[in-house]
C-alpha positions in Angstrom: 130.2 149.0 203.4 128.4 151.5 200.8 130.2 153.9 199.1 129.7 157.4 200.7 128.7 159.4 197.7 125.3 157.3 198.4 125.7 158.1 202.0 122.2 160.2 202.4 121.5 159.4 206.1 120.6 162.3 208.4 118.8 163.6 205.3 115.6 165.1 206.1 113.4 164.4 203.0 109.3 164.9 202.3 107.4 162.5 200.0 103.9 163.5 198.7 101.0 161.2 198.5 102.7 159.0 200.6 99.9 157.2 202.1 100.6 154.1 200.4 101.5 152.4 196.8 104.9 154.0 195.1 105.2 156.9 197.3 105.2 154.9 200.7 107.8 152.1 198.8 109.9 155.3 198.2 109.4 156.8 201.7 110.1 154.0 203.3 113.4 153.1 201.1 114.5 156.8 201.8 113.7 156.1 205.8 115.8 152.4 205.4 118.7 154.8 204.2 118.7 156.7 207.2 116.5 159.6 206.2 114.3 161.6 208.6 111.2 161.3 206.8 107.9 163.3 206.0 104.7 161.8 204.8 102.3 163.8 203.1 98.8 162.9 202.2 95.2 164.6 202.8 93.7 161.8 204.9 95.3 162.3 208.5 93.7 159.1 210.0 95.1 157.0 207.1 98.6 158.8 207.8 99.1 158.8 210.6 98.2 154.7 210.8 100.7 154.7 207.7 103.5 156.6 209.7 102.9 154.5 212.6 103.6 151.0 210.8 106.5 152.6 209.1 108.2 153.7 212.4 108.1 150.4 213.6 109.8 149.0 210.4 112.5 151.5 210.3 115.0 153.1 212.8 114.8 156.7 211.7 112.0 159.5 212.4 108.5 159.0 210.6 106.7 162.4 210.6 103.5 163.3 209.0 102.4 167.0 207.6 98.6 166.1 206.4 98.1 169.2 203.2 96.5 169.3 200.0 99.3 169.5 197.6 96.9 171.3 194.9 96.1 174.3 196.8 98.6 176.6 197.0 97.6 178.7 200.3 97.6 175.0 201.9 101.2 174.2 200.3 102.7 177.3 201.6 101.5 176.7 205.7 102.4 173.3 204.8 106.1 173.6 204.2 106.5 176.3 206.3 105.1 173.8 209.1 107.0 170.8 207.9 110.8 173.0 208.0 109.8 174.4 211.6 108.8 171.2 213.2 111.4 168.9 211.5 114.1 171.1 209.8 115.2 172.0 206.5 114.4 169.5 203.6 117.3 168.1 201.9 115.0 166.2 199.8 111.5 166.3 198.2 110.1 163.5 196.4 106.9 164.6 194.6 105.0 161.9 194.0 101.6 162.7 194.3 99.3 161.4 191.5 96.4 160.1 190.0 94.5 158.3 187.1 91.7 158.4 185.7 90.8 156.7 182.0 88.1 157.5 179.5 88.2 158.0 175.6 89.1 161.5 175.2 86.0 162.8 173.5 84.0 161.7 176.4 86.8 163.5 179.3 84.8 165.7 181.1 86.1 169.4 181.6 85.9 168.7 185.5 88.3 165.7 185.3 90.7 167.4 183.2 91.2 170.2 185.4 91.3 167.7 188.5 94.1 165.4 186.7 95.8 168.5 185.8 95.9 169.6 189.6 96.9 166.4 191.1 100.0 165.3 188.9 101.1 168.7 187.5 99.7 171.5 189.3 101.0 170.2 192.3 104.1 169.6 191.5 105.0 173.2 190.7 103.3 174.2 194.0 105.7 171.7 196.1 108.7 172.2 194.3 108.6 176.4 194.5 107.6 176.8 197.7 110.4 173.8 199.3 112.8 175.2 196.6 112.6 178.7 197.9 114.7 177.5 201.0 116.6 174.9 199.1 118.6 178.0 196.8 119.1 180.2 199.4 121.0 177.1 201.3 122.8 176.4 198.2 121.5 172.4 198.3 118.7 170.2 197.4 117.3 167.1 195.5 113.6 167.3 194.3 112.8 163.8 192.2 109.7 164.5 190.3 107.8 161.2 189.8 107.3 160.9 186.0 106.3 158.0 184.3 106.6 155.4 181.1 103.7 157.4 179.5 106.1 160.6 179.7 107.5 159.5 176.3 104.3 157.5 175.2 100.8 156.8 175.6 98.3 154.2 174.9 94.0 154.9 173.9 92.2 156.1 176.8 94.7 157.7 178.8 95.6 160.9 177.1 94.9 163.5 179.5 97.3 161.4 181.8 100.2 161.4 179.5 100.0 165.2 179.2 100.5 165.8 182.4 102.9 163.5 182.7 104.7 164.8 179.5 104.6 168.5 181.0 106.1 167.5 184.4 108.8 166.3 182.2 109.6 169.3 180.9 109.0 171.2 184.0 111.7 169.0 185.7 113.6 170.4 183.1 112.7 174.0 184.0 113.1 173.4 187.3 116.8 172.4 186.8 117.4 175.4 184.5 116.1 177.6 186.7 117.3 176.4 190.2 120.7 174.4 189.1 122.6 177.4 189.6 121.5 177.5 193.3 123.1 174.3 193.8 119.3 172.2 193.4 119.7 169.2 191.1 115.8 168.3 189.8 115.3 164.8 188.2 112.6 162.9 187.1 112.0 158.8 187.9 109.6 157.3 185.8 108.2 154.3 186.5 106.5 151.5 183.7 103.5 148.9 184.5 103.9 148.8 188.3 101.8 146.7 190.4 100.1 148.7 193.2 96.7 148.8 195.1 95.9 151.2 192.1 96.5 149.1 189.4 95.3 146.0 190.5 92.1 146.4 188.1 94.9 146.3 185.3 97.0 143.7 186.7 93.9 140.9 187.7 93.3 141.4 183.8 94.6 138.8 182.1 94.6 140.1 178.6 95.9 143.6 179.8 99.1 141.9 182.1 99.6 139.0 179.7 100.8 142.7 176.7 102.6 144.2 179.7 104.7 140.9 180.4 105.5 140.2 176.3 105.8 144.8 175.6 108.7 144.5 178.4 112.4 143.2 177.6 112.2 142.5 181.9 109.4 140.0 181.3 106.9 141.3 184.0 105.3 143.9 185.9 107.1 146.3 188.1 106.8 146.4 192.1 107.3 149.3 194.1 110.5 148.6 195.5 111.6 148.1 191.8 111.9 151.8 192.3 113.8 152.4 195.5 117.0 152.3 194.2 116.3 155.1 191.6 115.4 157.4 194.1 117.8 156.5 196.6 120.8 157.6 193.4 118.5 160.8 192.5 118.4 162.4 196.0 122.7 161.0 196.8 125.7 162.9 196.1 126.4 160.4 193.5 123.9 162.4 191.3 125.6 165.8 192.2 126.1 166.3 188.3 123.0 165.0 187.1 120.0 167.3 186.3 116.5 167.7 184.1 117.0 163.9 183.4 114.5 161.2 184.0 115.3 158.1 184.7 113.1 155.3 183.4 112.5 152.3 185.7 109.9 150.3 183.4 111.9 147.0 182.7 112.8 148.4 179.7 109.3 148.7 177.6 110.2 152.6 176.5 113.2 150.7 174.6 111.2 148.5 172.3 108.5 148.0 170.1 
C-alpha cells in the first residue's frame, strides 16, 4: 500500500505539449496514479489518436483541450474551456518545449523569438491564467519542466539554456508570488533523455558515447526516468517544497 501523502488520485491535472516524448511519459504516469487527465497540444488529429491509446492503457479519464500555449487570447479560452468541461485543475504540468541548435552568431532573430515563446513565454501564459483559479481555491501544484541546461550549457545551444535558465527563476517567482495562496511551483529538470526528439543525438555515436562517461548513472535518461519526480512534485508529500527544481539527469549536473 502507498503512503497517502502520495495519494494524488481524483486529481484533475493538465500537461502541455503532451502529444508524445516527456510530456506524454508524465501524462500518462499522472493518469496510472489515478489522475483525471488533460492533454494539451496544437495538432488535434495527433491528440486526439494520442488520448485514445492512453485511455486504453489507463483506468482514469483522458481528455484533450487542443490550444496554442504561446498565444495568450488562445490560453485564456483554453483554460477557461478545460475547468468548465472537466473541473478545476489540481495540477499543471508545463511542459511544452522545443530545440533548435545553431552557433549563436548565426541564430536568427525569428528563431530566438520563437524558442523564447515555446519554452518561456508559455510558461508564464499557462501558469497565470490556471493559477488565477488555483489562489482563489487556496491549492495547486504547477511543475515547470526545466532542464540539465538550466545550470549549464554546452556550444550551439545558448539561446536554449536561456530560456531554460529564466523558467528557472520564474519558477521561483511563481512560488514567491503565489505560495502564500497555498500554490507550491517546482521545477523538474531532466539530463540527456532519449525521446523521438533526440534520437539525432542519441543514433550519434560520438555524442551518446560523452553522455554515457559525463553521467555518474552511466547512460541516457528515458522518459519514465521522470515519472516519479512529477508524481512527488504535484503529492502532498511536497506540501513544503517550493521554487526548487529537482534534477533528474543521472547525476551529470554533479560532476565534471
Amino acid at each position: 500500500m502507498s503512503h497517502p501523502l502520495f495519494d494524488i488520485s481524483g486529481s484533475t491535472a493538465l500537461v502541455t505539449g503532451s502529444s508524445r516524448g516527456i510530456g506524454l511519459a508524465l501524462a500518462r504516469g499522472l493518469a496510472q496514479a489515478g489522475c483525471r487527465v488533460v492533454l494539451n497540444g496544437r495538432d488535434g488529429d495527433r491528440l486526439a489518436k494520442t488520448a485514445a491509446e492512453l485511455a486504453a492503457e489507463v483506468s482514469g479519464e483522458v481528455h484533450t483541450a487542443v490550444f496554442d500555449v504561446t498565444d495568450g487570447p488562445s490560453v485564456a479560452a483554453g483554460i477557461a474551456d478545460v475547468e468548465q468541461r472537466v473541473g478545476p485543475l489540481d495540477i499543471l504540468v508545463n511542459n511544452a518545449g522545443m530545440q533548435l541548435r545553431a552557433p549563436l552568431l548565426e541564430f536568427t532573430d525569428s528563431d530566438w523569438h520563437r524558442i523564447l515563446n515555446t519554452n518561456l513565454t508559455s510558461a508564464f501564459l499557462v501558469g497565470r491564467e490556471v493559477a488565477r483559479g488555483m489562489t482563489e481555491r487556496g491549492h495547486g501544484k504547477i511543475v515547470n519542466i526545466c532542464s540539465l541546461q538550466s545550470e549549464v550549457v554546452r556550444p550551439g545551444i545558448a539561446p536554449y539554456a536561456a530560456t531554460k535558465g529564466a523558467l528557472k527563476m520564474l519558477t521561483k517567482g511563481m512560488c514567491a508570488d503565489w505560495g502564500p495562496h497555498g500554490v507550491q511551483v517546482n521545477g523538474l529538470g531532466p539530463g540527456y533523455i532519449e525521446t523521438e526528439l533526440t534520437q539525432p543525438l542519441v543514433r550519434d555515436e560520438e555524442f551518446s558515447a560523452w553522455v554515457r562517461r559525463r553521467t555518474p548513472a552511466g547512460r541516457w535518461g528515458r522518459t519514465e526516468d521522470l515519472v516519479g519526480g512529477v508524481l512527488f512534485l504535484a503529492s502532498p508529500a511536497a506540501d513544503f517544497v517550493s521554487g526548487q527544481v529537482l534534477y533528474v539527469d543521472g547525476g551529470m549536473t554533479s560532476v565534471l
